[in-house]
ZAMARGU-4260 file (C-alpha; in steps of 0.2 Angstrom, whole numbers, plus 5000, padded with zeros to 4 digits):
<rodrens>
0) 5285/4956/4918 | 5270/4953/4907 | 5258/4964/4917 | 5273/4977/4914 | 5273/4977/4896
5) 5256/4977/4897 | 5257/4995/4906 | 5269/5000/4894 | 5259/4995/4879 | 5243/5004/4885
10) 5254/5021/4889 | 5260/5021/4870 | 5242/5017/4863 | 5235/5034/4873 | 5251/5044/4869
15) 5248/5036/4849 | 5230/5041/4849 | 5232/5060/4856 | 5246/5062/4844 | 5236/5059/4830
20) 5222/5068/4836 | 5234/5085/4836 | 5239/5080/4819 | 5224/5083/4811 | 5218/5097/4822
25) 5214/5097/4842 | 5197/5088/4846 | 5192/5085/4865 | 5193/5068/4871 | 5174/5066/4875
30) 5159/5079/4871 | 5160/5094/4883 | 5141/5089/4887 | 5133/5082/4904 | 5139/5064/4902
35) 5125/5054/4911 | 5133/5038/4918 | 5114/5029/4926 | 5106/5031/4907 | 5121/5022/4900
40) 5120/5006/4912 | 5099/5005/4911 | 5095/4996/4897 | 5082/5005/4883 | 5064/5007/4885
45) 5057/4992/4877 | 5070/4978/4885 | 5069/4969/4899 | 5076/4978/4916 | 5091/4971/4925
50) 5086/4960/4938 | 5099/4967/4949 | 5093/4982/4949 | 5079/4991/4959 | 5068/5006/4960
55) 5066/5015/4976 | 5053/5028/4979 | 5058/5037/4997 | 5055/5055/5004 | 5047/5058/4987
60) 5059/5055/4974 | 5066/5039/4965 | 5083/5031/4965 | 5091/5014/4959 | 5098/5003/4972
65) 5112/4990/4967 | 5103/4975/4974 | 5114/4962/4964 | 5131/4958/4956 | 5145/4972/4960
70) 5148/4972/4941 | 5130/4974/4937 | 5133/4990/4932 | 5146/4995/4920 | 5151/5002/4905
75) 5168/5005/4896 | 5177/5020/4895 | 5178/5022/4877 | 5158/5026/4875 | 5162/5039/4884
80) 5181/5044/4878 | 5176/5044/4856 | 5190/5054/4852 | 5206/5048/4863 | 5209/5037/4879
85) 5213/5052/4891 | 5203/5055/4906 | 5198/5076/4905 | 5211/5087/4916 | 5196/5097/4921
90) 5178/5092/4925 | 5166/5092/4937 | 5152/5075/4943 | 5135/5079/4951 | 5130/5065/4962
95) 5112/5065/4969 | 5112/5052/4982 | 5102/5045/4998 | 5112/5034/5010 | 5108/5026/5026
100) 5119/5028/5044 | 5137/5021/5038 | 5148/5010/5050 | 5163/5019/5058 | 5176/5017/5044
105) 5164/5009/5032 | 5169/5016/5014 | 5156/5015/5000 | 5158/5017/4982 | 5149/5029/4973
110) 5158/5025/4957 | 5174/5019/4948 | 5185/5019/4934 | 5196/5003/4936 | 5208/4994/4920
115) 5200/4980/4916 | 5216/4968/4914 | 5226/4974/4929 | 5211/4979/4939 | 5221/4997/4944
120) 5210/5009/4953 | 5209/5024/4939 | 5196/5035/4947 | 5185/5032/4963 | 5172/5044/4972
125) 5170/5038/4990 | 5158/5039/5003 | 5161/5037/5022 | 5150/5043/5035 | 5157/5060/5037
130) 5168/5060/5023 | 5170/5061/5005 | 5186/5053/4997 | 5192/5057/4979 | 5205/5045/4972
135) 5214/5046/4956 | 5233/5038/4950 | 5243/5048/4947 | 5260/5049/4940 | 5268/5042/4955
140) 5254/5034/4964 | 5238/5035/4969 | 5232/5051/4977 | 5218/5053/4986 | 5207/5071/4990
145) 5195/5072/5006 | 5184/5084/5013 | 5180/5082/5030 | 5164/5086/5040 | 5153/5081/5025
150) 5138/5072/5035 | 5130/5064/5020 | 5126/5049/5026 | 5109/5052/5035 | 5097/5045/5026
155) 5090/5063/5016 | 5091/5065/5000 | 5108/5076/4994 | 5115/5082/4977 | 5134/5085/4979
160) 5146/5096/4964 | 5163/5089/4965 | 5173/5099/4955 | 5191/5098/4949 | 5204/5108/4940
165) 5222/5110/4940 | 5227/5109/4959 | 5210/5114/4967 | 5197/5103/4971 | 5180/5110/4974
170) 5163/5104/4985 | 5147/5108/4986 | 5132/5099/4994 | 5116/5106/4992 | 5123/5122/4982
175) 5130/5128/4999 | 5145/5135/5003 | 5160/5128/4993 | 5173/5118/5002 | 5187/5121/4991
180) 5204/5111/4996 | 5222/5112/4987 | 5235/5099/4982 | 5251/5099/4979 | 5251/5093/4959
185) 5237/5096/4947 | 5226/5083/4940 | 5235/5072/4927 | 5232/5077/4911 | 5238/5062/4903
190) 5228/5049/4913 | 5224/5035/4900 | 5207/5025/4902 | 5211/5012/4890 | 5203/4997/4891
195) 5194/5000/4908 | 5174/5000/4914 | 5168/5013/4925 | 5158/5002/4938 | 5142/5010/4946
200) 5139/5008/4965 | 5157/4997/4967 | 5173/4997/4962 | 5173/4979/4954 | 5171/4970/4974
205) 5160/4967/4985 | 5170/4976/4997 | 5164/4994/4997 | 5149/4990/4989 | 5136/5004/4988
210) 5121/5002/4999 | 5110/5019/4996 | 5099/5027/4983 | 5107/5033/4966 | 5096/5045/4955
215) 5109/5057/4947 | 5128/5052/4942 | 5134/5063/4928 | 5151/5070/4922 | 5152/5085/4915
220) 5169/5088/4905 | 5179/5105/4905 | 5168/5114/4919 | 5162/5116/4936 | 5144/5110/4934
225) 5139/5123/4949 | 5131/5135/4939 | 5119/5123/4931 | 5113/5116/4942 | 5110/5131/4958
230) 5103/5140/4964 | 5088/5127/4963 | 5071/5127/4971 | 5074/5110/4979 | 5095/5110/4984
235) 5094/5092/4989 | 5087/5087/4973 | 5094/5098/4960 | 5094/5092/4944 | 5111/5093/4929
240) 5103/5076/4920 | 5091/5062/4928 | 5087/5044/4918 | 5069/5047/4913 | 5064/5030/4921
245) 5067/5041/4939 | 5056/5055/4933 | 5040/5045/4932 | 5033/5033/4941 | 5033/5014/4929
250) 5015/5010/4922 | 5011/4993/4921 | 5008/4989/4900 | 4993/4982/4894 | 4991/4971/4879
255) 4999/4954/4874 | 5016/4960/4874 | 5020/4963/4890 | 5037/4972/4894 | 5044/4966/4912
260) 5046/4984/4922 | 5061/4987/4934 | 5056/4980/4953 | 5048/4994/4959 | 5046/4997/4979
265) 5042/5010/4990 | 5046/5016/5008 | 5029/5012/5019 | 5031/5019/5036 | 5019/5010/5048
270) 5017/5021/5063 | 5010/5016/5080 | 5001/5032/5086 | 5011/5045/5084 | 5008/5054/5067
275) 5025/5055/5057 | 5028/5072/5048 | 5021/5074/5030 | 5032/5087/5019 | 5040/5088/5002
280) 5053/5076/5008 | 5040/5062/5013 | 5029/5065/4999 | 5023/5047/4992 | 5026/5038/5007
285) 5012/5028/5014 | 5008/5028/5033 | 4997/5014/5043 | 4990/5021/5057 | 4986/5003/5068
290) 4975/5013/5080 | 4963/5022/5069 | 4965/5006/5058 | 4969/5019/5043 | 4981/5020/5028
295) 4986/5035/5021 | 4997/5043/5008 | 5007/5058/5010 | 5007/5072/4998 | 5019/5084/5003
300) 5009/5093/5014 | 4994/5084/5021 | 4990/5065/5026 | 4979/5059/5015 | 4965/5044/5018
305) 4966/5029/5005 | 4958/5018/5018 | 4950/5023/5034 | 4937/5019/5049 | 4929/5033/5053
310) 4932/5040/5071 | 4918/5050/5077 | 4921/5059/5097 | 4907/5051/5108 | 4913/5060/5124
315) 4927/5065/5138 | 4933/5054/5153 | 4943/5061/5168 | 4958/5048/5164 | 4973/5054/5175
320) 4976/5066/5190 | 4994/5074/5186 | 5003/5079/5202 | 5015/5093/5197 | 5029/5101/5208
325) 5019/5118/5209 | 5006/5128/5199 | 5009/5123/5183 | 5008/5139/5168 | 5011/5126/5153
330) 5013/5108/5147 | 5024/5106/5132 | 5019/5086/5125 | 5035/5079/5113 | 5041/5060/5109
335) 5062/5057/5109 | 5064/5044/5096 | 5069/5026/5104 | 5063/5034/5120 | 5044/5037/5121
340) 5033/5052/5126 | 5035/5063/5138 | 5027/5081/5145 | 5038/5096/5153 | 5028/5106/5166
345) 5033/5125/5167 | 5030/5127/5185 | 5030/5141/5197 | 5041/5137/5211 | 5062/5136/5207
350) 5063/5120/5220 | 5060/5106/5216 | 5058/5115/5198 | 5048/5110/5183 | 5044/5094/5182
355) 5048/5082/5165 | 5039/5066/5164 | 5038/5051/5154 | 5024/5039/5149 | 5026/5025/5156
360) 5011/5010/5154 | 4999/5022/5148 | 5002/5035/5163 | 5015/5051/5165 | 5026/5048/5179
365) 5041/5057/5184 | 5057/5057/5173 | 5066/5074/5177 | 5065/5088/5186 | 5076/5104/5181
370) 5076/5119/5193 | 5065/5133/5184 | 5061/5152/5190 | 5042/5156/5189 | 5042/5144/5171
375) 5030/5150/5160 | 5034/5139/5146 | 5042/5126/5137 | 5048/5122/5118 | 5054/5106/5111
380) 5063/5105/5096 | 5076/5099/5086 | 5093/5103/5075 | 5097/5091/5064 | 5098/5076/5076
385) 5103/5086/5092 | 5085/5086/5102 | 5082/5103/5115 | 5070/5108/5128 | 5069/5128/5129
390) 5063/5135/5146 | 5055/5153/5146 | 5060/5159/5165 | 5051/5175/5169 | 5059/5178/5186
395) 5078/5178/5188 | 5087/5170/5202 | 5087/5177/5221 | 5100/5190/5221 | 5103/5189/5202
400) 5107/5206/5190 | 5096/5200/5179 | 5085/5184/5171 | 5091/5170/5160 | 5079/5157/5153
405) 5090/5140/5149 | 5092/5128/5133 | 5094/5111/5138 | 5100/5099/5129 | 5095/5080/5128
410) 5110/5068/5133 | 5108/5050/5123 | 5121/5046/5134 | 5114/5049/5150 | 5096/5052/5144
415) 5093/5068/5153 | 5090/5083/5151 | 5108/5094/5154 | 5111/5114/5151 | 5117/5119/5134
420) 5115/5138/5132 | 5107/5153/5143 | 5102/5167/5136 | 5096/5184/5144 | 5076/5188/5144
425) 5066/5201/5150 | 5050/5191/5160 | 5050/5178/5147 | 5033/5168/5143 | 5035/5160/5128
430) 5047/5155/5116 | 5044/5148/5099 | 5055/5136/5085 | 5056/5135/5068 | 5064/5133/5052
435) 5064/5144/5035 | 5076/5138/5024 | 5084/5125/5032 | 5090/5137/5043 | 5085/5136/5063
440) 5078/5148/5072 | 5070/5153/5090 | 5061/5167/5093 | 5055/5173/5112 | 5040/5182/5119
445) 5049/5195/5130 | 5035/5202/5140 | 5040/5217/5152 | 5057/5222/5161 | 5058/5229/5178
450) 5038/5229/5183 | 5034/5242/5171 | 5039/5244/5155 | 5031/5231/5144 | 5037/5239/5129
455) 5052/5231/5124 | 5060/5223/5112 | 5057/5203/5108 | 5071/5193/5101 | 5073/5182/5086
460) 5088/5171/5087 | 5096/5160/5073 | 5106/5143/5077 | 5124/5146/5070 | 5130/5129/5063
465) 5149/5136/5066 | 5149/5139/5086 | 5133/5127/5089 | 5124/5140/5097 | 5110/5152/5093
470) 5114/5169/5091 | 5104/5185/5090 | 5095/5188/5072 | 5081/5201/5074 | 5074/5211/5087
475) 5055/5216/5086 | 5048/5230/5096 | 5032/5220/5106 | 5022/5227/5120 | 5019/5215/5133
480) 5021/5199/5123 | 5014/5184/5127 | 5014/5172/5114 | 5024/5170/5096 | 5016/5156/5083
485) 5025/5152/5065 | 5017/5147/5053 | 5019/5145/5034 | 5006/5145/5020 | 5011/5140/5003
490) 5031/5148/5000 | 5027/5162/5013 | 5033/5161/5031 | 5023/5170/5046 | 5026/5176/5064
495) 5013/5183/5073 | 5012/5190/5091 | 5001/5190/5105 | 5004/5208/5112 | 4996/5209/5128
500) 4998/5226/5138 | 5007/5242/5130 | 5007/5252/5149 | 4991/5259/5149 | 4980/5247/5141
505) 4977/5229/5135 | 4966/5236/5118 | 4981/5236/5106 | 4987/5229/5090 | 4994/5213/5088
510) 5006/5210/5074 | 5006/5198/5058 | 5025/5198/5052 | 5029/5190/5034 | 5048/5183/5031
515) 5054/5196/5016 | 5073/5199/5011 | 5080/5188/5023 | 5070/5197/5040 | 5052/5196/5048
520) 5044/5214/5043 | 5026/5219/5048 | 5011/5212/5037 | 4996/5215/5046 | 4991/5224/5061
525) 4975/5217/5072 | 4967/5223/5086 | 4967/5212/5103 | 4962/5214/5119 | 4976/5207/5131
530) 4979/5193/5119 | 4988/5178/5128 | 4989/5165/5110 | 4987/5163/5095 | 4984/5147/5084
535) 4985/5143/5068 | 4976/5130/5059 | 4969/5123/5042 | 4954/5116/5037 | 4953/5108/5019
540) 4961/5124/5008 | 4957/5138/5022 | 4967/5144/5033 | 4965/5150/5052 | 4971/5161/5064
545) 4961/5161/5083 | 4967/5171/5096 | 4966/5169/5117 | 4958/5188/5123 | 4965/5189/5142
550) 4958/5207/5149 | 4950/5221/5144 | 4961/5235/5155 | 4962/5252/5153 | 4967/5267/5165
555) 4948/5270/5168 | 4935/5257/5175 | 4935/5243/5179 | 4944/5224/5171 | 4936/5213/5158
560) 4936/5196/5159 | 4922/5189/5150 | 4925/5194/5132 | 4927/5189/5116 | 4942/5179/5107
565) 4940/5177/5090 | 4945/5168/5074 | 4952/5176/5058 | 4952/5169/5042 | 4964/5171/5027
570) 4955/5179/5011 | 4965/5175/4996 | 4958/5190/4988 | 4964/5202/4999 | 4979/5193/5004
575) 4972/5196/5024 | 4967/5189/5039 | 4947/5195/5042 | 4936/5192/5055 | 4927/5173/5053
580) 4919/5172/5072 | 4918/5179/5089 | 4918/5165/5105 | 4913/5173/5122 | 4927/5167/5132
585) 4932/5168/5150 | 4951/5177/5153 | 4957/5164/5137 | 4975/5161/5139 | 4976/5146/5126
590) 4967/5139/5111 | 4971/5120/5106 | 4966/5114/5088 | 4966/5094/5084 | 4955/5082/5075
595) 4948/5064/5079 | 4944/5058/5061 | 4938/5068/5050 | 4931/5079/5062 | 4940/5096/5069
600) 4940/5102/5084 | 4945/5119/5096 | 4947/5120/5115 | 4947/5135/5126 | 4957/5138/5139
605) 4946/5147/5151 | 4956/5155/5165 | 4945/5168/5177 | 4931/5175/5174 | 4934/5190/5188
610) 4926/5181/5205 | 4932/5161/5202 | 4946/5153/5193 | 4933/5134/5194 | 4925/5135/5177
615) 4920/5125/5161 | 4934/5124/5149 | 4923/5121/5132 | 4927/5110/5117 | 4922/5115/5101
620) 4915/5106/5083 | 4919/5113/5067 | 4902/5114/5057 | 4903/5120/5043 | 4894/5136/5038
625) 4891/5138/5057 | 4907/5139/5062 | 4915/5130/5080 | 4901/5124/5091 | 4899/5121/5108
630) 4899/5105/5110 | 4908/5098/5130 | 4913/5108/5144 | 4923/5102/5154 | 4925/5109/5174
635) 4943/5117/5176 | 4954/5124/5187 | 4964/5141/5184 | 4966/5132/5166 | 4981/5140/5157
640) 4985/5129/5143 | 4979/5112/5132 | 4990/5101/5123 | 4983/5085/5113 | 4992/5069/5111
645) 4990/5053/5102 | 4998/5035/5110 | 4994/5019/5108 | 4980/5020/5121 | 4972/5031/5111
650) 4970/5050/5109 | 4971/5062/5124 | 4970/5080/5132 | 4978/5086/5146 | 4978/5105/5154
655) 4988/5115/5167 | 4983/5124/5180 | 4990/5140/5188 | 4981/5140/5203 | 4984/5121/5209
660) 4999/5109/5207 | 4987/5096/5199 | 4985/5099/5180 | 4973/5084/5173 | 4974/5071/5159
665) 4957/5066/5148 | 4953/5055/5137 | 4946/5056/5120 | 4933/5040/5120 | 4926/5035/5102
670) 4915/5027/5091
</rodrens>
């Protein structure tokens, strides 16, 4: 009875106190301004932090975690609510948020407003690990709001727009797509917040208790915050209002008076072997390397050395004879988290197939094998956490209208490789992944259809996140191709070619294409001779461009083997790739770039040189003023490709050979 007149006390103080408020002229209950809820629960500079709070740096931006008290933080409504008690009918809350892998029906509390006496549930914001929950009483109950299929719970940073008014409530995450949903009521204009607390991270309990990273929480009354805060530069992080104390890192004081800081802690990945990436989202994370006994600090692009012994390449030791099911065209080297390294071989013969193996006690033995036509090469790559092995087939299969290279994708389940998607090609050798945008693509190298007509149209396709599939984006007219390599160099995005024959000669152009307007269009045009790769590579601020030269063909005289391939550099003046050296190679088909150190490093991939296919592969040293010099050669068989790979035993190469179904593994040995 008592907690009933309580109710009905509380319901005559907020209709009391708008009524007088349209006495003397309407006023809004709170200021129409970005409301920011973190700032009013940290206390001001100059007092000491709440010891149940910390400060989180991960994937390069700072967020509190609730490490405490499920009351720690918390406020009363009524510093927001100056002018009367009633919650706004229309408003909007931007939520910038990081929060691990949630238990199936787990719920998490971003925030709630909960009357202090009764403890009723006013307004809550929910997480789940695919859902978003909005909660609210009204007139006859509590109502909830959920949008579905909102992965948010993946450890990346998101900023998420919840936006409500009248009978429509809007979301956005990341400034995507809206998800608008209807209900059959508006919001309550009349919902009274006297006497209650909004709670950050909880809703008064442990249970629900928030267990990510908070750096934004704002309410902004009487509109969709949408347009204030996208388009932005960085979606995941876009910023409405963010507590200064997250902006900058805390400095330690100096002097007598020394004002505790809030715990301040950082991510430190520790990595055996296997390099982790370094972009903006990892930017301040530190990486132990436990093999090269080095510690290093991301800074958005690059890994750089805080401390570090100093590898220096000594010389190469045959380490592993690698048995393959056939002549083997190309090695693709990728690790599958919680399951190790392994190496795909694109072999020639369909049965057994290509080969996939794992490493296993510091050896490659066979895992896999998937039944291939004529394999001229393999990609691994990933969407979102859904990990795929592309196959470039350049045969079709006996009795077949035409040729398909295959998508596989990996089963955690019965930790294979299984079919996922096939896709018609033209003598496929290549295909090539990458993202622009946070948009997948894959592009491949379509070389020739029929036995003659090499120029023909190469195909770029884009994943759809609808139907799960990839789906034609782009064609680009190629002649011959060979070989696609992405790469990106400050905001711009690159695609270039390895055009190899056009029909009547292997002297031809090679195309540069720049990511402009949504589409890959020409940037530069250079002249090849039967190019068979291309690889990209930076060294301190310069970037690099080297290419594989096959064959010198023409309709008159005689083939070409011994020829030059040759590295072009990026000039920032003239915004083009220009000639930086010439390397006499022997029919290249691959170059391979890696560094032991601080030192880099090329290898060659020399195939034929028009009598023998046994010759020296070469290493090179970067030097400098001088260039790349010839510094190991290494006896080869019909080599076609070089990947480099690091593992605990240390750092290796290994190489493919066309001509023989044993492709070979080195090691790197140090000092």
């Amino acid at each position: 009875m008592s907690e009933l007149l309580l109710l009905v006390c509380m319901c005559l103080l907020c209709f009391g106190t708008a009524g007088g408020q349209a006495a003397g002229g309407w006023r809004p209950c709170t200021d129409l301004l970005p409301l920011d809820f973190l700032s009013r629960v940290l206390p001001p500079d100059g007092e000491p932090p709440l010891p149940e709070v910390h400060m989180v740096q991960s994937r390069g931006a700072r967020g509190l975690q609730l490490a405490g008290s499920q009351g720690a933080l918390s406020f009363p409504a009524s510093q927001l609510f100056t002018n009367c008690d009633n919650f706004p009918s229309e408003f909007s809350f931007v939520v910038t948020l990081k929060i691990p892998r949630l238990a199936n029906k787990r719920n998490e509390y971003i925030f709630s407003l909960v009357e202090e006496e009764s403890d009723r549930l006013l307004i809550g914001l929910l997480v789940s690990q695919e859902r978003l929950h909005f909660l609210f009483q009204g007139p006859t109950g509590r109502k909830r709001i959920t949008f579905k299929e909102v992965r948010l719970a993946d450890n990346h940073w998101h900023t998420v727009v919840v936006a409500v008014t009248g009978c429509y409530a809007t979301l956005r995450v990341d400034c995507g797509t809206a998800l608008e949903l209807v209900y059959e009521k508006p919001f309550p204009s009349d919902l009274c917040t006297a006497h209650s607390r909004f709670y950050i991270g909880s809703r008064r309990r442990w249970k629900g208790l928030f267990s990510g990273l908070l750096r934004q929480l704002v309410l902004l009354p009487g509109s969709d915050a949408t347009s204030q805060v996208c388009p932005s530069s960085d979606p995941r992080l876009a910023v409405l209002s963010v507590p200064q104390a997250l902006l900058t890192i805390p400095i330690t004081p100096t002097g007598n008076d020394i004002v505790p800081l809030y715990p301040y802690e950082a991510e430190v990945r520790i990595t055996l072997g296997t390099q982790p990436p370094c972009a903006k989202a990892e930017q301040g994370q530190l990486w132990f390397n436990t093999l090269k006994k080095g510690l290093f600090l991301c800074d958005g692009r690059l890994w750089l050395p805080l401390l570090q012994e100093k590898e220096r390449l000594d010389y190469v030791e045959d380490y592993q004879d690698l048995y393959t099911n056939s002549e083997t065209f190309d090695i693709e080297v990728f690790h599958i988290p919680s399951q190790g390294l392994f190496a795909a071989t694109a072999n020639r013969e369909a049965k057994p197939g290509s080969g996939i193996y794992k490493w296993v006690d510091g050896k490659f033995q066979v895992y896999q094998n998937i039944i291939t036509y004529e394999a001229r090469a393999w990609k691994y790559f990933t969407v979102g956490n859904k990990m795929f092995l592309a196959v470039a087939n350049s045969k079709g299969q006996p009795g077949g209208e035409w040729e398909e290279s295959v998508i596989y994708k990996w089963s955690s389940r019965k930790l294979m490789f299984l079919p996922y998607q096939t896709i018609e090609t033209h003598s496929a050798l290549d295909w090539e992944a990458f993202n622009i945008q946070e948009q997948h693509f894959l592009a491949v190298a379509n070389h020739r259809r029929g036995d003659n007509n090499h120029n023909i149209d190469s195909v770029i396709y884009r994943w759809n996140p609808g139907t799960k599939v990839f789906e034609v984006n782009q064609t680009l007219e190629t002649s011959g191709a060979y070989d696609w390599e992405f790469f990106s160099v400050g905001p711009y995005h690159f695609l270039v070619v390895a055009n190899t024959f056009d029909g009547i000669s292997t002297n031809i152009n090679s195309t540069i294409y720049i990511w402009l307007g949504g589409m890959f269009q020409p940037f530069q045009y250079i002249k090849t001779v039967g190019a068979t790769d291309w690889e990209m590579f930076q060294i301190g601020d310069r970037y690099f461009l080297a290419v594989a030269n096959g064959q010198k063909l023409n309709e008159r005289g005689p083939s070409h083997y011994n020829i030059n391939s040759t590295i072009y550099e990026l000039n920032m003046i003239t915004q083009t790739f220009i000639k930086f050296q010439d390397i006499v190679t022997n029919s290249a088909v691959d170059w391979e770039f890696f560094s032991v150190g601080e030192e880099k490093f090329l290898v060659v991939a020399n195939s034929h040189d028009g009598s023998s296919y046994s010759l020296n592969s070469v290493i090179y040293r970067w030097q400098g003023y001088e260039g790349f010099v010839p510094i190991h050669r290494l006896p080869t068989i019909g080599c076609t490709d070089w990947e480099y790979f690091n593992t605990t035993a240390g750092s290796f190469l290994v190489y493919s050979s066309a001509t023989s179904p044993l492709s070979k593994v080195f090691r790197l040995k140090t000092y």
